[in-house]
C-alpha positions in Angstrom: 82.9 -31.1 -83.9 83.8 -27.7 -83.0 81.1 -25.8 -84.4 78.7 -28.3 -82.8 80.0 -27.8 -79.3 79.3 -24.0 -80.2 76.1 -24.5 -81.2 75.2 -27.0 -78.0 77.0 -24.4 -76.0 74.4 -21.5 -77.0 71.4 -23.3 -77.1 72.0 -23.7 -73.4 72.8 -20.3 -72.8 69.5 -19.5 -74.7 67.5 -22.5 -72.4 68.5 -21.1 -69.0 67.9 -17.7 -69.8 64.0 -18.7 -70.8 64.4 -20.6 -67.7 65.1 -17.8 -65.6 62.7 -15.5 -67.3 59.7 -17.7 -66.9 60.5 -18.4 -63.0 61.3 -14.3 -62.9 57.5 -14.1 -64.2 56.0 -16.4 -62.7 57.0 -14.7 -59.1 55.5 -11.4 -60.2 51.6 -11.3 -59.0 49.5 -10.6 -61.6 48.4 -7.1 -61.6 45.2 -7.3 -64.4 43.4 -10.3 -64.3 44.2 -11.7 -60.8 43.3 -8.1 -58.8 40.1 -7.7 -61.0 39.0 -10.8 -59.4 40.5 -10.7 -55.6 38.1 -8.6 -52.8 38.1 -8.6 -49.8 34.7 -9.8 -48.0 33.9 -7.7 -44.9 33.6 -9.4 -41.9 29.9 -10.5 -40.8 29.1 -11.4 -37.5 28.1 -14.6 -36.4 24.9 -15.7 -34.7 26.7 -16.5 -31.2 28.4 -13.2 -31.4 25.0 -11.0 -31.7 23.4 -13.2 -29.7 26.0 -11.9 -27.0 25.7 -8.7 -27.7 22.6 -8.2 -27.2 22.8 -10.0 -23.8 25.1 -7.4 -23.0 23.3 -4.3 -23.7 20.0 -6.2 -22.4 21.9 -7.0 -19.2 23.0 -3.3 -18.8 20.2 -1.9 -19.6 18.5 -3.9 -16.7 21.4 -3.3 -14.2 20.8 0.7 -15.1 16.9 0.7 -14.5 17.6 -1.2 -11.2 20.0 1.4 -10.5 17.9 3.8 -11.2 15.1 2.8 -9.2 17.1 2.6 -6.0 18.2 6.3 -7.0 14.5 7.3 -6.8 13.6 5.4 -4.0 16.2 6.9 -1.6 15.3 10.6 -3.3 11.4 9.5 -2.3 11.2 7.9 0.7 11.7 10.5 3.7 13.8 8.1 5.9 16.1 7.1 3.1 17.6 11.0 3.2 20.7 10.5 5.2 23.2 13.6 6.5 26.3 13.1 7.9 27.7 16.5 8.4 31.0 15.3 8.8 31.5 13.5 5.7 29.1 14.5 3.7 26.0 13.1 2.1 26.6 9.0 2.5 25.0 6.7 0.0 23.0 4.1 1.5 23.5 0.1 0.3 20.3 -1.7 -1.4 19.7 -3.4 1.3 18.8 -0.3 3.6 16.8 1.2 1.1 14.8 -1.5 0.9 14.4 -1.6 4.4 13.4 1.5 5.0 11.2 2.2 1.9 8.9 -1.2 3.7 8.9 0.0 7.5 7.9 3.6 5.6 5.0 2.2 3.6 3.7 0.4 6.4 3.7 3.5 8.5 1.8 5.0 5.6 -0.7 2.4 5.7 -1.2 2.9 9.2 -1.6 6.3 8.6 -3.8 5.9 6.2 -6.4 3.0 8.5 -6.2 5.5 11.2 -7.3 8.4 9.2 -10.0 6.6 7.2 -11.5 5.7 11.0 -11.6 9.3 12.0 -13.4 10.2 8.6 -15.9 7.0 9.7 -16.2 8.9 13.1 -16.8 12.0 11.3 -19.4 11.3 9.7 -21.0 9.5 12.0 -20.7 13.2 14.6 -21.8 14.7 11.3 -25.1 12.2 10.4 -25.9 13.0 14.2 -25.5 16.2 14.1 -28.4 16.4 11.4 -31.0 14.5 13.2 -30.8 16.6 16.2 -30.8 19.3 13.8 -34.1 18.0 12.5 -35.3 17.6 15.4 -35.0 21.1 16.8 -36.2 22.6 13.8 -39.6 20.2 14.5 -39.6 21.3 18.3 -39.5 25.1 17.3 -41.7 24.3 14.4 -44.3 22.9 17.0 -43.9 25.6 19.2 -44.3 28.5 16.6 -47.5 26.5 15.9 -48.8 26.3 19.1 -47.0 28.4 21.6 -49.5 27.4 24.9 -48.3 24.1 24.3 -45.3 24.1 26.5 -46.9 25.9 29.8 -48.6 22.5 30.7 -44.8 20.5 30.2 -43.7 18.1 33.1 -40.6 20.1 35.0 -37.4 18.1 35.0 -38.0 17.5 38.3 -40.5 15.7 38.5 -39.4 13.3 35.5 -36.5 12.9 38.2 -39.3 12.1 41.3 -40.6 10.0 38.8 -37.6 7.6 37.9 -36.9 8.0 41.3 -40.0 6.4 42.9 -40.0 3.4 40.1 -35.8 2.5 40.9 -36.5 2.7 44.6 -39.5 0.3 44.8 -37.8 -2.4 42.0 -34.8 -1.8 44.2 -36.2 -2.5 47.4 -38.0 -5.9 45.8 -34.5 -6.3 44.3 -32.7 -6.2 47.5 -35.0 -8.3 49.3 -34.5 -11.0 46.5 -31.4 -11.1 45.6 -29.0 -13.0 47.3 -24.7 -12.5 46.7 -23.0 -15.4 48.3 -21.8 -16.2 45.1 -21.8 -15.5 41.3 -24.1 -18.6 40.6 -26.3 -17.7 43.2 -26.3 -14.3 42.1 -27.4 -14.9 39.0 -30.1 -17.6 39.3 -32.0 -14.9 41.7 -31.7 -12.5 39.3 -33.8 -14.1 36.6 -36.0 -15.1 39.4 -36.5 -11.6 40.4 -36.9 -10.7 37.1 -39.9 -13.5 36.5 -41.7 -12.6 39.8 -41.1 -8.3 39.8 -41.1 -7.1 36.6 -44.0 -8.7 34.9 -45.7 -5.7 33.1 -48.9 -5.7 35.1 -46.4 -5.4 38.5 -44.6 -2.5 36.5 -47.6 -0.7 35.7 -48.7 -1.1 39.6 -45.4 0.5 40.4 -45.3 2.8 37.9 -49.4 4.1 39.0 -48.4 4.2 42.5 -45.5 6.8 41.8 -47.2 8.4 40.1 -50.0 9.2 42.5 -47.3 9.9 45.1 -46.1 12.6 43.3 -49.6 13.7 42.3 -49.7 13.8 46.0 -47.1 15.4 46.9 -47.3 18.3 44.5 -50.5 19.5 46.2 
């Protein structure tokens, strides 16, 4: 009996010690086979997150070029320069620049619709300026061609006597005629005046009958 209980005695000994050993081991991490097959995956960025990323830098990158055109326009546009002496160069808001960058373009287009009517006027003083050009050059042509030519010209003054005696006799028909009391009135003698005095054949009368006055006259 005694050398049993010795025996029982160190075969438990021996059990809990193999116990204790294989707990001992089993808590140790397992430095060959189990790190030759643990890695660590990088991290990769989801859909939604690069999708917001880029929504970002797009969204920046739209804020800077409006930025950047309102940076230009007040550097361009002549009223948008503001000075305050006293504190300095002041930045104007968005809402000015716009402001001022329209009531300056319309003043350019104005500017522009009045200087493209000049240039119309221009050209028109210009195009005139040519035909009487061409025709001077045909008057002294003529002349150098026939310089007698001119000796037997009209005067002035008697182109005047002329359209002188023709106004005064349609005027004196006219007066007779015409009748003011009122603007109806007025006008329906006009066109009768005209009917009954200024047929051609009564013109040319008038005209041949100044004309032999001043015949006349310059005897």
């Amino acid at each position: 009996p005694a050398l049993f209980m010795e025996n029982a005695r160190k075969g438990s000994i021996v059990s809990r010690a193999n116990s204790i050993g294989s707990t001992s081991a089993s808590s140790v991490p397992n430095t060959d086979d189990e790190d030759s097959d643990y890695h660590q995956e990088p991290y990769k960025e989801s859909y939604k997150d690069r999708r917001r990323r880029a929504h970002t830098q797009a969204e920046q990158k739209r804020r800077d070029a409006i930025k950047k055109g309102y940076d230009d326009l007040q550097a361009i546009v002549p009223t948008c320069e503001q000075q305050d002496f006293s504190i300095g160069s002041q930045k104007l808001s968005k809402a000015i620049v716009l402001q001022k960058t329209i009531d300056y373009i319309q003043f350019l287009h104005k500017e522009k619709k009045k200087q493209e009517e000049e240039v119309s006027t221009l050209r028109k003083d210009v195009m005139a300026l040519k035909i009487m050009k061409v025709n001077y050059e045909q008057i002294v042509k003529a002349h150098q061609d026939n310089p007698n030519k001119g000796k037997n010209q009209v005067s002035d003054e008697v182109k005047f006597n002329v359209f002188q005696g023709i106004m005064d006799s349609l005027f004196q028909s006219f007066n007779a005629s015409i009748s003011v009391t009122s603007f109806q009135e007025l006008s329906a003698c006009v066109f009768s005046w005209i009917e009954e005095h200024c047929k051609p054949q009564m013109l040319r009368d008038v005209v041949i009958g100044v004309l032999h006055q001043v015949k006349n006259s310059g005897r």
